[in-house]
C-alpha positions as CSV (number, residue, x, y, z in Angstrom):
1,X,-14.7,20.4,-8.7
2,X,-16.6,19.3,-12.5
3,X,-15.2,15.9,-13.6
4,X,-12.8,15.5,-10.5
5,X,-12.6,11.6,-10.3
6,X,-13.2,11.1,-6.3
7,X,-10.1,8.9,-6.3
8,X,-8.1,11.5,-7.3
9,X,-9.5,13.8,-4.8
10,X,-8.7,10.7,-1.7
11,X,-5.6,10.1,-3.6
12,X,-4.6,13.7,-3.0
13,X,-5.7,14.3,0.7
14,X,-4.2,10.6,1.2
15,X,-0.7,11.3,-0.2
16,X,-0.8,14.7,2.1
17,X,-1.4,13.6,5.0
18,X,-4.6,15.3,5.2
19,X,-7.1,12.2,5.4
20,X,-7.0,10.8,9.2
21,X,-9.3,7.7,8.1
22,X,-6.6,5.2,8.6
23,X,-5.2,6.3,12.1
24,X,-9.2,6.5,13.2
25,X,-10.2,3.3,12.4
26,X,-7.1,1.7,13.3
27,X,-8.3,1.6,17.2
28,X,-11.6,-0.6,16.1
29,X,-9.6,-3.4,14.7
30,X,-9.8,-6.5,16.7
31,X,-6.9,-8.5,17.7
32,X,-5.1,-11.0,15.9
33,X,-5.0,-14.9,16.4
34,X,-2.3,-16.0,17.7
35,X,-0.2,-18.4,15.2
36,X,2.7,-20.4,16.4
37,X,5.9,-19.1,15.4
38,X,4.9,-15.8,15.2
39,X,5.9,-13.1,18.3
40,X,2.2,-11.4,17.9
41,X,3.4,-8.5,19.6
42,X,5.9,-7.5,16.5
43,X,3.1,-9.1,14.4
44,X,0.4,-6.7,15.4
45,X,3.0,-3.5,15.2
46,X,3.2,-4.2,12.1
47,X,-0.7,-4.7,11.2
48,X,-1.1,-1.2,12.8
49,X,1.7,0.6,11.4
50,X,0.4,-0.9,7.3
51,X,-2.7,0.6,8.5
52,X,-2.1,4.1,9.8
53,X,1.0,4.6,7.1
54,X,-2.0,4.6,4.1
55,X,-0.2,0.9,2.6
56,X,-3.9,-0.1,2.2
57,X,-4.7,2.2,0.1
58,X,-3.3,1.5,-2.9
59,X,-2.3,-1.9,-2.4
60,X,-5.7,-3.3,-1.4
61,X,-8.2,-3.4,-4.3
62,X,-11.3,-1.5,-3.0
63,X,-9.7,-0.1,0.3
64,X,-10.8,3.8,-0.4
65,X,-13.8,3.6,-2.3
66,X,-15.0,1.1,1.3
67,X,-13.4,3.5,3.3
68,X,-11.3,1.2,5.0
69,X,-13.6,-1.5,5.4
70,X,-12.1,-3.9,3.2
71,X,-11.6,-7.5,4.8
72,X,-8.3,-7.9,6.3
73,X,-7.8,-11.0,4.3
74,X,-7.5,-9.2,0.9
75,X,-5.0,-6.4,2.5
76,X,-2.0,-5.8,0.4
77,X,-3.0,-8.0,-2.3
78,X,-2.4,-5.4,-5.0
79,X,-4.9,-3.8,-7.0
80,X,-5.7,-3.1,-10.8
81,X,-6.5,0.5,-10.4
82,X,-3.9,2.8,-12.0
83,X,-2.3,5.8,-10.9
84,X,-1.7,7.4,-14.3
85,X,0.8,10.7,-14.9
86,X,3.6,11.8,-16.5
87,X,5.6,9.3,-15.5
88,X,3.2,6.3,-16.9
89,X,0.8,4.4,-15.1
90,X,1.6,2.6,-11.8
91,X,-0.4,-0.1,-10.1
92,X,0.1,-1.0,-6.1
93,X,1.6,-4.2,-6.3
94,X,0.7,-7.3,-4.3
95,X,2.9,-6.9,-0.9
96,X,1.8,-10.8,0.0
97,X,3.3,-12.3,-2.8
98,X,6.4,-10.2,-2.5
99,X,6.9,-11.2,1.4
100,X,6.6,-14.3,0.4
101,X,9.8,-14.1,-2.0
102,X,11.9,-12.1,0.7
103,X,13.6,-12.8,3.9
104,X,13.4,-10.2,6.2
105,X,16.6,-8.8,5.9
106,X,15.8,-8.4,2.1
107,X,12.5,-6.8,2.7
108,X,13.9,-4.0,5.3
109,X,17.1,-3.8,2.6
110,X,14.8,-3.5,-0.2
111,X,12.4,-0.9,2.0
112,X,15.5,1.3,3.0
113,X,16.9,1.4,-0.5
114,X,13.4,1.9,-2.5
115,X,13.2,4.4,-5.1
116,X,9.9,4.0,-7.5
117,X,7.8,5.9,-9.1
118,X,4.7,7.8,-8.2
119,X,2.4,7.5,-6.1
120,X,4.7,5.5,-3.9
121,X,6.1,7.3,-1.2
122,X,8.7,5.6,-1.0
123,X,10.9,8.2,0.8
124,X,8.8,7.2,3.6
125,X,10.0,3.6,3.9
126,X,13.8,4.9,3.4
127,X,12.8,6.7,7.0
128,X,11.8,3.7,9.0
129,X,13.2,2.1,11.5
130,X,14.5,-1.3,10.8
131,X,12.1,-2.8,13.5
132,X,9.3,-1.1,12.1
133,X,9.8,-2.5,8.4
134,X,10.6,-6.3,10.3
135,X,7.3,-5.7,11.9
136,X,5.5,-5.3,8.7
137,X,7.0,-7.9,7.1
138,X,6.3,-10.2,10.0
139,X,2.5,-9.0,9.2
140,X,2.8,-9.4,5.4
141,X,4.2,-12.9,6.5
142,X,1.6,-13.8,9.4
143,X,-1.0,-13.1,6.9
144,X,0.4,-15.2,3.9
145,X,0.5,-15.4,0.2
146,X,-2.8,-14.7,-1.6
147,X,-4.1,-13.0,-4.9
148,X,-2.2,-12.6,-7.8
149,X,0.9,-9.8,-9.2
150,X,-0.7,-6.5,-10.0
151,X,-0.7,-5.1,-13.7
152,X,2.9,-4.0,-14.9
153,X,3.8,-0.3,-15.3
154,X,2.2,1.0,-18.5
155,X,4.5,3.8,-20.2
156,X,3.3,7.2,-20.4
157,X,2.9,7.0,-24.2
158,X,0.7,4.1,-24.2
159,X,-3.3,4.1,-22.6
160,X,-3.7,1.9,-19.7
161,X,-6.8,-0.2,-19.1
162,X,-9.4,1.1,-16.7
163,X,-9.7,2.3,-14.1
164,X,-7.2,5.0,-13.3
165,X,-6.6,8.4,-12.2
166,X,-4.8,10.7,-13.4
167,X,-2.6,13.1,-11.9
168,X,-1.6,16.4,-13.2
169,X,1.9,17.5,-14.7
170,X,3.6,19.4,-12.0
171,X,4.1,22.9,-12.6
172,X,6.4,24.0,-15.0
């Protein structure tokens, strides 16, 4: 494994359902203050399923290189690493800040409809429930705005700033 980045390597177990990181550590997380307003049971369904369903990791700056032990406060605040292959370079955007823009029903519309570009999986979020996606949005919500938009998508033509990592052309 010469010059394998390490984030590709995570990116690849991660995107395969191979690393079990997420759903371990999701059971040492401690519970949430309660906020008026806010049904904290839907609230914390949907802190644990942004956790176990890998959101973290690619839309919280530092989440896999800590190994999950990023603040909760800077979850889903985007990130400037780029996910570079033949379809350009992709950065996980800031989930807050989005929230923030949509009402539910436009977040679970937007979720069930989603069709970007790699590494997204965003076949997974056309799956989910309707009550799992308001439950993530509640989260996103209960946690607020904060940071700022992640870079824009770089085409595959031009070289993106680092850091990146770059996936392979599939097989042809």
């Amino acid at each position: 494994m010469k010059n394998i980045d390490k984030y590709v390597v995570v990116a690849v177990l991660v995107l395969s359902g191979l690393c079990p990181v997420n759903i371990a550590l999701a059971d040492a997380i401690t519970p949430l203050e309660h906020k008026p307003g806010y049904d904290m049971k839907t609230v914390e369904r949907g802190r644990y399923l942004l956790r176990t369903s890998g959101c973290n990791d690619c839309h919280t700056a530092g989440y896999l290189p800590s190994e999950g032990k990023t603040p909760e406060a800077l979850w889903l605040t985007g990130d400037t690493f780029g996910w570079r292959g033949p379809w350009g370079t992709t950065y996980g955007s800031n989930l807050r800040l989005l929230a923030d823009q949509l009402t539910e029903e436009q977040w679970v519309a937007r979720a069930r409809t989603l069709k970007v570009r790699p590494p997204m999986p965003w076949f997974n979020l056309n799956a989910m429930t309707a009550e799992d996606l308001g439950a993530m949005y509640q989260f996103l919500r209960y946690l607020g705005p904060a940071g700022k938009p992640a870079p824009a998508y770089v085409p595959p033509d031009q070289e993106p700033p680092v850091p990146y990592a770059t996936f392979p052309a599939p097989p042809g």
